[in-house]
Structure formats: structure tokens, C-alpha cells
Backbone of each chain as ProteinMPNN parsed JSONL, in Angstrom:
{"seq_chain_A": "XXXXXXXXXXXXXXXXXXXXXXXXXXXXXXXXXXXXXXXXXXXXXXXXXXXXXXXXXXXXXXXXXXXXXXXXXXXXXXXXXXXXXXXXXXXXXXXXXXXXXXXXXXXXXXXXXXXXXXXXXXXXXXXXXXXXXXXXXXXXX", "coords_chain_A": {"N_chain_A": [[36.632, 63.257, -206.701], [33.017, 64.474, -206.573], [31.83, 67.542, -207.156], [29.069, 67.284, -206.638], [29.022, 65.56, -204.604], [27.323, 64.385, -201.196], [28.621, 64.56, -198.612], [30.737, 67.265, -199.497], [28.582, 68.954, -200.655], [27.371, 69.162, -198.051], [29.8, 70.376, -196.595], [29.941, 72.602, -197.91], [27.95, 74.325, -197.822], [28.186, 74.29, -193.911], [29.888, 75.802, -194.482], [28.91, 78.453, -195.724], [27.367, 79.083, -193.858], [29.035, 79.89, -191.776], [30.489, 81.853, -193.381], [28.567, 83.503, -193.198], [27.862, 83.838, -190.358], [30.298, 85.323, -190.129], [30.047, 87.959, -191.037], [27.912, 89.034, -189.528], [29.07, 88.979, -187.506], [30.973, 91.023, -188.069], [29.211, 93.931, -189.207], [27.788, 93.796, -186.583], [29.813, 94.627, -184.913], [30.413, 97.305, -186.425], [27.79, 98.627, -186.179], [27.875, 98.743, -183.368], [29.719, 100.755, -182.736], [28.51, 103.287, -183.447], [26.97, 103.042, -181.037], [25.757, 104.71, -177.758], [26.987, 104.597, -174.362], [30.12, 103.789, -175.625], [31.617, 100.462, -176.064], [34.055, 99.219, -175.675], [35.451, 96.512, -175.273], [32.899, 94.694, -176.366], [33.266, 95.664, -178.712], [35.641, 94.852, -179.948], [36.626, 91.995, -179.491], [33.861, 91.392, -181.032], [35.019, 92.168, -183.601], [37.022, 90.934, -183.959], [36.622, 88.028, -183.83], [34.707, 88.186, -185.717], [36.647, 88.754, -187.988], [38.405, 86.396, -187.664], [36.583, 84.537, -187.985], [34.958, 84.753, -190.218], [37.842, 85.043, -191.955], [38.597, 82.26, -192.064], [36.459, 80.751, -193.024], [36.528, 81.656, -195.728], [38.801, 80.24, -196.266], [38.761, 77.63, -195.758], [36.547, 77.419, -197.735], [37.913, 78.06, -199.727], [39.526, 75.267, -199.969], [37.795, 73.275, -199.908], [36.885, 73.754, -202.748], [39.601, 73.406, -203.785], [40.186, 70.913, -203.365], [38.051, 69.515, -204.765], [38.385, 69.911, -207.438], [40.652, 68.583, -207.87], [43.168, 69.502, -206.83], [45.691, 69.503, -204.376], [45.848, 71.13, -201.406], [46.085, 71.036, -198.326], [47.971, 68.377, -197.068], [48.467, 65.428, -195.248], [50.726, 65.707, -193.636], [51.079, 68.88, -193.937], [48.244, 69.499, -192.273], [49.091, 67.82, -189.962], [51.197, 69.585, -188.988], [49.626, 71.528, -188.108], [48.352, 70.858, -186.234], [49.904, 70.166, -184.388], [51.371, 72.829, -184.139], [49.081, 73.86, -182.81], [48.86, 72.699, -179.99], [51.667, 73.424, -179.143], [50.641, 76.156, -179.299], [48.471, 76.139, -177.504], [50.365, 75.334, -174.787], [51.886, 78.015, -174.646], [49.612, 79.802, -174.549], [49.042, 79.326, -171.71], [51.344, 79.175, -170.561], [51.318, 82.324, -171.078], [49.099, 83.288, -169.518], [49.702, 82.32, -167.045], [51.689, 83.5, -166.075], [51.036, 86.532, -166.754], [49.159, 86.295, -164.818], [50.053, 85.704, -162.514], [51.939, 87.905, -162.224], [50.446, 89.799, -162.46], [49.536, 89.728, -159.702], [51.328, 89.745, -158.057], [52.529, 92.444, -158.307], [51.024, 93.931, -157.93], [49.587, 95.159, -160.915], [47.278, 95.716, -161.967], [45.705, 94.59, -163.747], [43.335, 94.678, -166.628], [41.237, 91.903, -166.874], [39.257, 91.811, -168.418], [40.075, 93.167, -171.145], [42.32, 92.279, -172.05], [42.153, 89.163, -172.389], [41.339, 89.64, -175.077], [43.911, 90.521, -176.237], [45.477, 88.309, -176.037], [44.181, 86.2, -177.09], [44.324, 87.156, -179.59], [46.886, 87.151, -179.74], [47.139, 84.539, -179.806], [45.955, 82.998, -181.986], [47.188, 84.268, -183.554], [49.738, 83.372, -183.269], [49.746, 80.458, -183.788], [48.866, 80.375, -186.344], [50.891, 81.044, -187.23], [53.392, 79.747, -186.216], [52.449, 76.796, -187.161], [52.719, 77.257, -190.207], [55.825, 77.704, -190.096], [56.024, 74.942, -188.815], [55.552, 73.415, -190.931], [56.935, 74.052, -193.33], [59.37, 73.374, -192.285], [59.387, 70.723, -191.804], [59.849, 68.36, -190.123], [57.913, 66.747, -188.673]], "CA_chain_A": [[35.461, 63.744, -205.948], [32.682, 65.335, -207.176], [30.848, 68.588, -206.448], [27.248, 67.135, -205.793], [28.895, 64.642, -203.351], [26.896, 64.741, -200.009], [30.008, 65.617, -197.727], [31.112, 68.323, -200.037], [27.246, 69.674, -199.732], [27.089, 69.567, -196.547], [30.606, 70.91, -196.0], [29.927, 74.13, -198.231], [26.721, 74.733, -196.363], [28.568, 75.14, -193.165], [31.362, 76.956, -194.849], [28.559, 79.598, -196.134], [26.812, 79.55, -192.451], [29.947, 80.273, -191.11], [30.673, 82.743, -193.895], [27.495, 84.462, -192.979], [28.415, 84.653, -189.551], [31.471, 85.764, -189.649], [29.839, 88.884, -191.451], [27.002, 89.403, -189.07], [29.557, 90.011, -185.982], [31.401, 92.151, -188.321], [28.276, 94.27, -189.041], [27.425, 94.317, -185.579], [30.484, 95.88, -184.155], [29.762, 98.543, -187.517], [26.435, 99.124, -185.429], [28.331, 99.162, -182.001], [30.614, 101.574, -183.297], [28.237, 104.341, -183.583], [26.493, 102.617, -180.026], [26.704, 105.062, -176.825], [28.334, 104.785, -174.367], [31.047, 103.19, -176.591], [31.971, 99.689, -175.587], [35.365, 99.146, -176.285], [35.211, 95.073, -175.305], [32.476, 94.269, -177.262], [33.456, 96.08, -180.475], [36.88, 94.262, -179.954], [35.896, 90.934, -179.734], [33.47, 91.292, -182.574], [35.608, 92.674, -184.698], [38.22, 89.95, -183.862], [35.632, 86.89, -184.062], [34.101, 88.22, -187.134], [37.42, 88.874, -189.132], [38.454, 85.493, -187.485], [35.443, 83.73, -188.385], [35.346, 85.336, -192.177], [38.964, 84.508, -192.741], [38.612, 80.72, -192.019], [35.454, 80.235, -194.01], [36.982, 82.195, -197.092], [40.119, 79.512, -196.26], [38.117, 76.678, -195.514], [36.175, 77.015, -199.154], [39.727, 77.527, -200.836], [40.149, 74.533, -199.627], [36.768, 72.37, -200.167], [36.876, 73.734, -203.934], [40.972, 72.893, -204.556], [40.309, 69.411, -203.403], [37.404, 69.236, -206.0], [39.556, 70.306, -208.426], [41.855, 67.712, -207.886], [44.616, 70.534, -206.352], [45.774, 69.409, -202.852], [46.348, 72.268, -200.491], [46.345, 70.127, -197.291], [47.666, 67.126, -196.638], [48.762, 65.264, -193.871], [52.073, 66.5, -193.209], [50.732, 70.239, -193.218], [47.931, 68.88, -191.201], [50.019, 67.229, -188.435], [52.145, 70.693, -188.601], [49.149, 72.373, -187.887], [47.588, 70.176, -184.803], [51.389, 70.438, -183.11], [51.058, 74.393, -183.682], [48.05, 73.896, -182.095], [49.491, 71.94, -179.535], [52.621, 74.432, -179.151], [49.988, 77.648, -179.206], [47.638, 76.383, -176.39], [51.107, 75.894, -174.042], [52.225, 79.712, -174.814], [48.191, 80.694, -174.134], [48.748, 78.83, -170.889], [52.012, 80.488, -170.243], [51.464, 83.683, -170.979], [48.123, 83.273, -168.663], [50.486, 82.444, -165.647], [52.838, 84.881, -166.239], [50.5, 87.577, -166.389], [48.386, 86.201, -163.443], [51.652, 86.067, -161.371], [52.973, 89.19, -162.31], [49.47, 90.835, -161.774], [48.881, 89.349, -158.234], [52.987, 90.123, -157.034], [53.225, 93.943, -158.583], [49.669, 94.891, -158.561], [49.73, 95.928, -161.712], [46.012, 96.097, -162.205], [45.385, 94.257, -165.338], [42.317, 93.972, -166.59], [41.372, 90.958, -167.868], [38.877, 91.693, -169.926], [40.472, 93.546, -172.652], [43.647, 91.426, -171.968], [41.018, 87.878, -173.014], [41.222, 89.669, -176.833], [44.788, 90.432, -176.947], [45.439, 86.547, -175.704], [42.935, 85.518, -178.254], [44.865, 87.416, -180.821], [48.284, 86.518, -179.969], [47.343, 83.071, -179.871], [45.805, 82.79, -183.349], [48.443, 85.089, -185.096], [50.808, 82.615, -183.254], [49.033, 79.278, -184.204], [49.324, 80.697, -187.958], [53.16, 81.257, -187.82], [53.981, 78.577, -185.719], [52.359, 76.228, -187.883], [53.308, 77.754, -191.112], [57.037, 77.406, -189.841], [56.235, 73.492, -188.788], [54.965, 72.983, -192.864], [58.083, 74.336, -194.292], [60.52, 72.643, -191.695], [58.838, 69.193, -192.5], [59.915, 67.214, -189.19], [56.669, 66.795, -187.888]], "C_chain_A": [[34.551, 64.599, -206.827], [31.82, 66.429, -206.428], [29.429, 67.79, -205.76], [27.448, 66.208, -204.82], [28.155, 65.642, -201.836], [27.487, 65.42, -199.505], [30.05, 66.691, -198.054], [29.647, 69.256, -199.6], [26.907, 70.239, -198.439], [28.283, 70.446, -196.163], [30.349, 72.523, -196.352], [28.965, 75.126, -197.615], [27.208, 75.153, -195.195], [29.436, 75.96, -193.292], [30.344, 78.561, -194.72], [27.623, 80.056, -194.836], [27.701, 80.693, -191.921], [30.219, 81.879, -191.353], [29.8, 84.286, -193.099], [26.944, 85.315, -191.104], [29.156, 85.254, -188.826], [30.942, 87.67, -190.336], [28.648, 90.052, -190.396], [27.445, 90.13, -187.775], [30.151, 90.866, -186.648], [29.909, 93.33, -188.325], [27.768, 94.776, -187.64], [28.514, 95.561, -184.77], [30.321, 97.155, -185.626], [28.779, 99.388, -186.45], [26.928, 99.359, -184.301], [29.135, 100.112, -182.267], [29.934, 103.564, -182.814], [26.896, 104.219, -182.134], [27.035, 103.558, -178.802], [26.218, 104.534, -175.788], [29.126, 103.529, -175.062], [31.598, 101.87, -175.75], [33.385, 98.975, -176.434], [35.67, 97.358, -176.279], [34.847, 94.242, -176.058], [32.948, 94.892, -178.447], [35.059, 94.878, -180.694], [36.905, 92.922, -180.301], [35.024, 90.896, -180.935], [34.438, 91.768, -183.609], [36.684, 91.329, -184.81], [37.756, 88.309, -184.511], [35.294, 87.04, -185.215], [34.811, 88.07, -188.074], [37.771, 87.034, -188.801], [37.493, 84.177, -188.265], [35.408, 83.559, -190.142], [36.511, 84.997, -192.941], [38.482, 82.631, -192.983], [37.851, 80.44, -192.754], [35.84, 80.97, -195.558], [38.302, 80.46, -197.028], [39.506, 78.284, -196.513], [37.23, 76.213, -197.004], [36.992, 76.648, -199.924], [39.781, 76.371, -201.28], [39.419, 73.337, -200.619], [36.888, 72.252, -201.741], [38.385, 73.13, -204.749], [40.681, 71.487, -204.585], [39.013, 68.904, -204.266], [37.855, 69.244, -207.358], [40.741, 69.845, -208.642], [42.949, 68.497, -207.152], [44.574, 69.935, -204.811], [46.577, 70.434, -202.301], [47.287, 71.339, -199.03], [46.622, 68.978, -197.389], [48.273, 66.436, -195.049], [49.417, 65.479, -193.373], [51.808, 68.104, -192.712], [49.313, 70.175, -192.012], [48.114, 68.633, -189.752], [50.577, 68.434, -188.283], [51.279, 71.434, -188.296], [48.748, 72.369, -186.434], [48.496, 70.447, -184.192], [51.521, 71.875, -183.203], [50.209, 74.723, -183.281], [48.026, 73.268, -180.554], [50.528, 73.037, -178.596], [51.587, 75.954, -178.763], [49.324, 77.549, -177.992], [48.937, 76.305, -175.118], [51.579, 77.223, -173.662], [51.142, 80.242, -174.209], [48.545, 80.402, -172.268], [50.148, 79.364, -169.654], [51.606, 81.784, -169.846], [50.343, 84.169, -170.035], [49.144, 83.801, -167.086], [51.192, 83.378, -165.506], [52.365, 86.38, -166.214], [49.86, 87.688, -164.997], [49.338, 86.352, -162.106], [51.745, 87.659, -160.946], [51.874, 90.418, -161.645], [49.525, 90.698, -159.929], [50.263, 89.694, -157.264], [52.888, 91.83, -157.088], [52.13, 94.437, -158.294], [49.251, 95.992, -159.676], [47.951, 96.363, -162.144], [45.423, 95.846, -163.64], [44.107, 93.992, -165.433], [42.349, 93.473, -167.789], [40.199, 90.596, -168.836], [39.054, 92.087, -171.207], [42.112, 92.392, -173.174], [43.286, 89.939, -172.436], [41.818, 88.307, -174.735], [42.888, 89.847, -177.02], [45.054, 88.605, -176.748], [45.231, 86.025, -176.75], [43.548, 85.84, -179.46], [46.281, 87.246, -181.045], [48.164, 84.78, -180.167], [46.891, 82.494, -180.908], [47.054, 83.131, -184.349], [49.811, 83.792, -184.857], [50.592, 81.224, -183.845], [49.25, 79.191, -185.557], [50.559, 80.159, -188.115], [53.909, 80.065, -187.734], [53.885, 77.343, -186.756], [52.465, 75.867, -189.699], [54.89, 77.521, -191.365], [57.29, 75.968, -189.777], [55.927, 72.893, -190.768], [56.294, 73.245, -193.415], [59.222, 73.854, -193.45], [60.5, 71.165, -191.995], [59.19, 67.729, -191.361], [58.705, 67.416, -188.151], [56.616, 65.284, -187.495]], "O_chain_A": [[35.028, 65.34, -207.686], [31.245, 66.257, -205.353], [28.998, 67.818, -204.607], [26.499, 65.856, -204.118], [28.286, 66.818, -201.498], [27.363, 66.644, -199.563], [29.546, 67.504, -197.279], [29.54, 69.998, -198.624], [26.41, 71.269, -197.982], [27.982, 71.352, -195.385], [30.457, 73.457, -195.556], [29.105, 76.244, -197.12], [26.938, 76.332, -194.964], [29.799, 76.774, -192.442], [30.668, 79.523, -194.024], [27.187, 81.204, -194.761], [27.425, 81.87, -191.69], [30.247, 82.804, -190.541], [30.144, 85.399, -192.701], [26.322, 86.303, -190.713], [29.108, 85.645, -187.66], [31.674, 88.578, -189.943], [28.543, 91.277, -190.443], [26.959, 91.074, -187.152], [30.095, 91.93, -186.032], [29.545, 93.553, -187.17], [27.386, 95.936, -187.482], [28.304, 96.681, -184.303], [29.886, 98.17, -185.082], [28.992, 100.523, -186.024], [26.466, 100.419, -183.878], [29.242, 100.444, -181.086], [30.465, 104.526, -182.26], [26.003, 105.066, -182.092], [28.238, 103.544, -178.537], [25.132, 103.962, -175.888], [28.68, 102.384, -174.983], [32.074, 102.178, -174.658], [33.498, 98.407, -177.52], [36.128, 96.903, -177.327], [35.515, 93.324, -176.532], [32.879, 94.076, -179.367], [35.244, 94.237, -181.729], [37.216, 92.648, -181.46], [35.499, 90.322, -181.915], [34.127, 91.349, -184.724], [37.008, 90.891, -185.914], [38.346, 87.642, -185.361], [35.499, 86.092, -185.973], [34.379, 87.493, -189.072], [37.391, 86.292, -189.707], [37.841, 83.189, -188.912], [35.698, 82.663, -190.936], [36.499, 84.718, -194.14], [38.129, 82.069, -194.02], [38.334, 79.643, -193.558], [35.169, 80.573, -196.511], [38.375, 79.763, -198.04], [39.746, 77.811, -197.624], [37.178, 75.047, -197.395], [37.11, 75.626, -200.601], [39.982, 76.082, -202.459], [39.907, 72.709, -201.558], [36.981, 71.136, -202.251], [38.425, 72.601, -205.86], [40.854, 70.832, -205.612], [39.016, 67.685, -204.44], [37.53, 68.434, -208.226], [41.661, 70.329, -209.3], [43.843, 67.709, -206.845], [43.533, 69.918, -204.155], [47.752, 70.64, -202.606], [48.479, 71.114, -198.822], [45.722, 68.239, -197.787], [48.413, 67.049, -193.991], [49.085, 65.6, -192.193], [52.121, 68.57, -191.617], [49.422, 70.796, -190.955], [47.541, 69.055, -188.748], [50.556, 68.65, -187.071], [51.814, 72.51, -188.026], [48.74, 73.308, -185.638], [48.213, 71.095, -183.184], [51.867, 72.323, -182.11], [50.104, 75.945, -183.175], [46.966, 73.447, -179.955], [50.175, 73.408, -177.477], [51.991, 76.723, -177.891], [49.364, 78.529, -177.248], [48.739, 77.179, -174.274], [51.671, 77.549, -172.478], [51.349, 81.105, -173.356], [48.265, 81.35, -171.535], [50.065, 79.741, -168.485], [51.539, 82.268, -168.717], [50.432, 85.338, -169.658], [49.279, 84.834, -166.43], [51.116, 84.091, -164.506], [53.064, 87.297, -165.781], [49.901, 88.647, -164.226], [49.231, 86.983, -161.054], [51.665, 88.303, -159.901], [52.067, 91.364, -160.881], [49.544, 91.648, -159.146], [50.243, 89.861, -156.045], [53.13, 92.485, -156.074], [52.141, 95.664, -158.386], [48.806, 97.132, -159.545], [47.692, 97.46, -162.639], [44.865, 96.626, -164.411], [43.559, 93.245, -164.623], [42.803, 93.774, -168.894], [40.069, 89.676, -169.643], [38.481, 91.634, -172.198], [42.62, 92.009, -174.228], [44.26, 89.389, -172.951], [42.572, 87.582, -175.384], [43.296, 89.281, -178.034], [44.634, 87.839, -177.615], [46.08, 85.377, -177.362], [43.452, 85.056, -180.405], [46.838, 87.195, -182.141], [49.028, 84.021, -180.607], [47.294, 81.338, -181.034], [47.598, 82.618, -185.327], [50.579, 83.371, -185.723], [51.555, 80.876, -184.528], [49.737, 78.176, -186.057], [51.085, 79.267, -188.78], [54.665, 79.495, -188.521], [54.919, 76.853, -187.21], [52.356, 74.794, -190.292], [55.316, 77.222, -192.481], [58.277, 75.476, -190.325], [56.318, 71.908, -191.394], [56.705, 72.313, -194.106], [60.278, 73.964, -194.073], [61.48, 70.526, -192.377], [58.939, 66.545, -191.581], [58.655, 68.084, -187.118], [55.691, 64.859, -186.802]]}, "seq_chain_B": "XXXXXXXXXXXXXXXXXXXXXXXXXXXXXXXXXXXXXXXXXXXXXXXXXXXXXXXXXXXXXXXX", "coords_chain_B": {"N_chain_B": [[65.15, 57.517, -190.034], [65.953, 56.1, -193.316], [65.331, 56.325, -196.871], [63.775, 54.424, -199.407], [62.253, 55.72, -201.781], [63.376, 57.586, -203.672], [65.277, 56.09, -204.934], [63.192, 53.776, -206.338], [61.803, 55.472, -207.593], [63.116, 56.86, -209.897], [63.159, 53.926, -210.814], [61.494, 54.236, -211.717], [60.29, 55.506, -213.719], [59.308, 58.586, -212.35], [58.295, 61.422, -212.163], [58.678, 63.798, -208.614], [56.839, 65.196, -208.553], [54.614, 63.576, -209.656], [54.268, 61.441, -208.368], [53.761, 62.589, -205.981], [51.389, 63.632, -206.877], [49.958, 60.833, -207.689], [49.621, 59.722, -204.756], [48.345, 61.414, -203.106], [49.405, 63.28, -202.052], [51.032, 66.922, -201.513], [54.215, 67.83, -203.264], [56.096, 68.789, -201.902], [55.829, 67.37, -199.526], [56.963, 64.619, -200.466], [59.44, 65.401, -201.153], [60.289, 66.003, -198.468], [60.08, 63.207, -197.676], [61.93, 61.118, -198.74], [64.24, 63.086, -197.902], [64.204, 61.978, -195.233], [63.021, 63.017, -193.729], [60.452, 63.016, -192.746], [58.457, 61.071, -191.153], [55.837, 58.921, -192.373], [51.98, 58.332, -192.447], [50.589, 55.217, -191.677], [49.283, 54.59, -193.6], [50.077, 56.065, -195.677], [52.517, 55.661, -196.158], [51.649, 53.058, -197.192], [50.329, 53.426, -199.508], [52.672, 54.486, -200.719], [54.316, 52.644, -201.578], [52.747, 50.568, -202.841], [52.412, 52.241, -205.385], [55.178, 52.449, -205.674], [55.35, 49.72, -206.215], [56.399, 47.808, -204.377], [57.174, 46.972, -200.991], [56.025, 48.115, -197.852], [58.766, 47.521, -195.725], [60.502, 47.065, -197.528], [60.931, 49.897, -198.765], [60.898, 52.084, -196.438], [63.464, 52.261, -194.336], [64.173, 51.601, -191.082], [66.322, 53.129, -188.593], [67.248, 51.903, -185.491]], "CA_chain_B": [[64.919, 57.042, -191.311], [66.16, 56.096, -194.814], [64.2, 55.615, -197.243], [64.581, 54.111, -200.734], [62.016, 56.318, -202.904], [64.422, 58.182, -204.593], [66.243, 55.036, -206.531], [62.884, 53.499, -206.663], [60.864, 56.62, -208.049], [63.429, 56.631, -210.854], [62.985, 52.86, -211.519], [59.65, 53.46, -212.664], [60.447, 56.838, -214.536], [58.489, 59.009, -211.748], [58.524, 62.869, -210.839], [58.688, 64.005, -207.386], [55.302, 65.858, -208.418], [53.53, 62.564, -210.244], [54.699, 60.248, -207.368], [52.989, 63.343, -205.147], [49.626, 63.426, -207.243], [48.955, 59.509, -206.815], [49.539, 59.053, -203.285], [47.502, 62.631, -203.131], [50.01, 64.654, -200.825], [51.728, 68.045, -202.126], [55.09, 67.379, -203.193], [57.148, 68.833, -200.207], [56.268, 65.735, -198.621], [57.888, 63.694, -200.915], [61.142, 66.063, -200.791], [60.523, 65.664, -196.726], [60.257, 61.936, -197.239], [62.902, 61.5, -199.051], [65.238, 63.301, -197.272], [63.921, 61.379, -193.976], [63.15, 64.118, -192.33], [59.44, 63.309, -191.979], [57.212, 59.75, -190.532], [54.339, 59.349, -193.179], [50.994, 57.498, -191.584], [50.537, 53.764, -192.242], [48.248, 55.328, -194.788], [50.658, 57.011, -196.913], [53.443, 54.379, -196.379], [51.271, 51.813, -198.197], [50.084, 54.032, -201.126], [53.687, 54.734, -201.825], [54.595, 51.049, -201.415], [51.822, 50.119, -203.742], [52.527, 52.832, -206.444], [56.269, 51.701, -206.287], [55.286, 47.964, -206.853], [57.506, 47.464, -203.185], [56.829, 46.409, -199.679], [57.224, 49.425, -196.697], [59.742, 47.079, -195.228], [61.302, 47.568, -198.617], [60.935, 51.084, -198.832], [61.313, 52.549, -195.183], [64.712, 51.788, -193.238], [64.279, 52.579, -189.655], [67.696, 52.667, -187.83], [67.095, 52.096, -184.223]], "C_chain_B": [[65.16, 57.356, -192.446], [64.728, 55.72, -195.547], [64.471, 55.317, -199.3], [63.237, 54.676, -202.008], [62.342, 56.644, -203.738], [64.504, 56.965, -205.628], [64.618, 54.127, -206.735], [62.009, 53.833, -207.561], [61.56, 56.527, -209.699], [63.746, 55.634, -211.297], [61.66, 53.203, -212.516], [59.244, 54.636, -213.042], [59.557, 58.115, -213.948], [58.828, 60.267, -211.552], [58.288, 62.983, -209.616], [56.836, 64.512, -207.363], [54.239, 64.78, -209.053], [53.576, 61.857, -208.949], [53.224, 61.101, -206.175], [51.577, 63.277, -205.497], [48.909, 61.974, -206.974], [48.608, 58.845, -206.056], [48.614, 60.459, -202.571], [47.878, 63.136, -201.838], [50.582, 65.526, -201.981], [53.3, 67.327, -202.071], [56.307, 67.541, -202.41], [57.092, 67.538, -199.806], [56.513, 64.679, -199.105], [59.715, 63.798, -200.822], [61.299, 65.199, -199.523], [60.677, 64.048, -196.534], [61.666, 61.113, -197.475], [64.355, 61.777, -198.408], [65.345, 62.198, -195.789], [63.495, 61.651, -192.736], [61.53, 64.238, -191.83], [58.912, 61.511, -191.985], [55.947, 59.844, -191.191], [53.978, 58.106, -192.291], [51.896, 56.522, -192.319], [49.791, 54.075, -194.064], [49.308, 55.192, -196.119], [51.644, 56.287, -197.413], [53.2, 53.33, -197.372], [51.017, 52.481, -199.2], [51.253, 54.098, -201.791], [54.318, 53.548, -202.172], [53.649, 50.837, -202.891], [52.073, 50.729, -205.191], [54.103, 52.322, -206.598], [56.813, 50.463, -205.892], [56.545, 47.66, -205.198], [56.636, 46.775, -202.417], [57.027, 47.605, -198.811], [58.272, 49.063, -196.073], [60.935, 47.73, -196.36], [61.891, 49.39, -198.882], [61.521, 51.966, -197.942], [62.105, 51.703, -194.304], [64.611, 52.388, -192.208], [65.666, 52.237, -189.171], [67.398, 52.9, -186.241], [68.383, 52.491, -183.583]], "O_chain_B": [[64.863, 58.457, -192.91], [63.67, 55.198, -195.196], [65.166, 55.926, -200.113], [63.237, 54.088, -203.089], [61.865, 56.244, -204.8], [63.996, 56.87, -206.745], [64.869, 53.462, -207.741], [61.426, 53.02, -208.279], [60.838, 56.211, -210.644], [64.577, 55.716, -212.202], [61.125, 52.71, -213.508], [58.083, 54.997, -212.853], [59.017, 58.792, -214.822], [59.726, 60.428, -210.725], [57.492, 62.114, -209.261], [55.951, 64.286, -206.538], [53.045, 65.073, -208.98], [52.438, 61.774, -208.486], [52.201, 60.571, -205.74], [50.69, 62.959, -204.706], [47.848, 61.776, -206.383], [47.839, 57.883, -206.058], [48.264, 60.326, -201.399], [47.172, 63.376, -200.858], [50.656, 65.119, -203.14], [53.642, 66.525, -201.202], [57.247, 66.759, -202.264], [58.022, 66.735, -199.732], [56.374, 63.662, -198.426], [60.663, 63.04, -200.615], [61.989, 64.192, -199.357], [61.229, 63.566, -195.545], [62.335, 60.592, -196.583], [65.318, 61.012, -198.378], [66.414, 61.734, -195.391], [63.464, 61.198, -191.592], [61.142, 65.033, -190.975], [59.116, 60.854, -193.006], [55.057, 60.606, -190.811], [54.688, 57.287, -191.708], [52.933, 56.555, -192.982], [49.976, 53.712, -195.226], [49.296, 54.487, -197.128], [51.855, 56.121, -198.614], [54.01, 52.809, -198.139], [51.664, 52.036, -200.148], [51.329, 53.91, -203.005], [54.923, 53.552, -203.245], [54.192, 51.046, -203.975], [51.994, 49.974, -206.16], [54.347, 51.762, -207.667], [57.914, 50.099, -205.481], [57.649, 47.201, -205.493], [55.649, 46.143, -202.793], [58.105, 48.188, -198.919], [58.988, 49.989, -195.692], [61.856, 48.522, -196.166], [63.019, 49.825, -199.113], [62.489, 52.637, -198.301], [61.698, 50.727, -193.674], [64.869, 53.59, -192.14], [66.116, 51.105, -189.353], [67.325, 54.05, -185.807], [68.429, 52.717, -182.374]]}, "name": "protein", "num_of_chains": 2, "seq": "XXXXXXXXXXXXXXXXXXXXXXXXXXXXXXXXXXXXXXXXXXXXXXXXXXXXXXXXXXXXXXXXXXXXXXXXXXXXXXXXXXXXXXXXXXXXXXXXXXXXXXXXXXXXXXXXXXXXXXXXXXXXXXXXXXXXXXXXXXXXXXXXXXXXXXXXXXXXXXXXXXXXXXXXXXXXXXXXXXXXXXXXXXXXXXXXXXXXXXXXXXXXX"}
């Protein structure tokens, strides 16, 4: 492959979109930060989205440039181990939904679910990682 | 699934990591194939077929 291929072009382009706005929600919660009254939601979420966003497009170049470079990071095996920890992560999200929604609506525990959205959001990435990290190095995919 | 890489990899004087560069996966998934412990596409089946001069019939033993 070479660098000036189209694809590649086009792919690094949205890599450095991405890049750029994974920096812009960071930045913003910066600016919400010192925002009153203090919104604890939004800073959360941005901060989560942005590092989110920023990791993947740092990962996502890794990636574009190894496989220019002849180096294969991905292939289809880690791939497939990723889609079935993707697969595996949205059941758990879908779980741990019910299980809270239950538990709220029997005990009245009084959850709210908007700060409870970002942990969700962040257990279900950190798990998506692991999970699929664990399917790559087990190899029966 | 068996699979007969192994004795055919060292017919045709091959590393686990050359075999890996010309069918262009990382070489875990030659270990993983190997052992049997993973289902490559149709894809990947024929590249390794092709690089060791076989057939996938030849290559991949399914045991029902």
C-alpha cells in the first residue's frame, strides 16, 4: 500500500477530524470547568467522549500508518475478537440496564439516570477493551 | 479442526512469522491455527492453501 493511496487519504482525514474533535470536547469541559453553576453531567460526558474520541483516533492512526508500513496490527482474528466483545459488551450494557431499572423501580432507590448514562458508557467501553483483549489472546473466536 | 500447516510449513522451509507475513495476519493466528483452536475465513484458508502449493481440503480436517 502506499501513502498517497485515496483510501488511506481519505482515512487519515477522518482520523485527524476525529482527532480534532476529540480535543474540542476536551477543551470544552476545560471551559465548563470554570462554568457556574457547575454542571457535573456535562463536564462528565465531555470529558469521557473527548478522552474516548482522542484515544481511538490516536489508535486508529497507529493503525492506518502500521499497515503502510507493511506491520499488521489487526487482522482478522483480532478483528472477529473484537466484534464478539462487542457483541458480549452490548448484552452486559443491556443487563446491567435491567438490573438497575428493576432494582430502582422495587427498592426505590432513586437512581438517577443521568449521571448513571456515563458510568454505563464507561463500564461498557473499559469492558469492550478487556473483553476483547482477552478474546485476541484466547484465539477461539 | 486439524490442520496440516505445521508438516506442510516445514515442507517448504517456512517460519511461523514468514508463513504470517504472506497471508498478511500476525503470527498468533498461525500458532491459533495450528493448534485448531481458531476457523480462518474462506479468505485466509485459500491464501494459506495457495502459499503452501495445497488444496483447503488438503490442509483443513474438519471432524464432524
Amino acid at each position: 500500500m502506499k501513502i498517497n493511496d485515496k483510501e488511506n487519504k481519505k482515512m487519515l482525514l477522518v482520523n485527524k477530524i476525529n482527532w480534532a474533535l476529540g480535543i474540542l470536547l476536551l477543551a470544552i469541559t476545560l471551559l465548563g470547568l470554570f462554568r457556574k453553576p457547575f454542571c457535573l453531567e456535562t463536564t462528565i460526558t465531555s470529558v469521557m467522549l473527548g478522552s474516548f474520541i482522542s484515544v481511538s483516533a490516536y489508535l486508529n492512526r497507529k493503525r492506518i500508518t502500521a499497515d503502510l508500513e507493511g506491520k499488521i496490527i489487526a487482522d482478522e482474528r483480532s478483528r472477529r475478537a473484537f466484534e464478539r466483545a462487542g457483541f458480549f459488551t452490548f448484552f452486559l450494557l443491556i443487563a446491567s440496564l435491567m438490573v438497575s431499572g428493576i432494582a430502582n423501580s422495587f427498592f426505590n432507590l432513586g437512581l438517577e439516570y443521568s449521571l448513571t448514562v456515563n458510568v454505563i458508557l464507561f463500564a461498557c467501553v473499559f469492558s469492550w477493551i478487556l473483553i476483547g483483549y482477552y478474546l485476541d489472546k484466547k484465539g477461539e473466536v | 479442526m486439524k490442520t496440516r500447516i505445521k508438516e506442510l510449513r516445514a515442507r517448504y522451509d517456512l517460519t511461523q512469522e514468514e508463513l504470517a507475513n504472506k497471508v498478511g495476519v500476525r503470527r498468533e493466528t498461525i500458532v491459533f491455527l495450528e493448534k485448531g483452536k481458531y476457523n480462518p475465513s474462506l479468505k485466509l484458508a485459500y491464501d494459506i492453501a495457495k502459499v503452501l502449493n495445497s488444496t483447503i481440503e488438503e490442509i483443513f480436517i474438519f471432524d464432524v
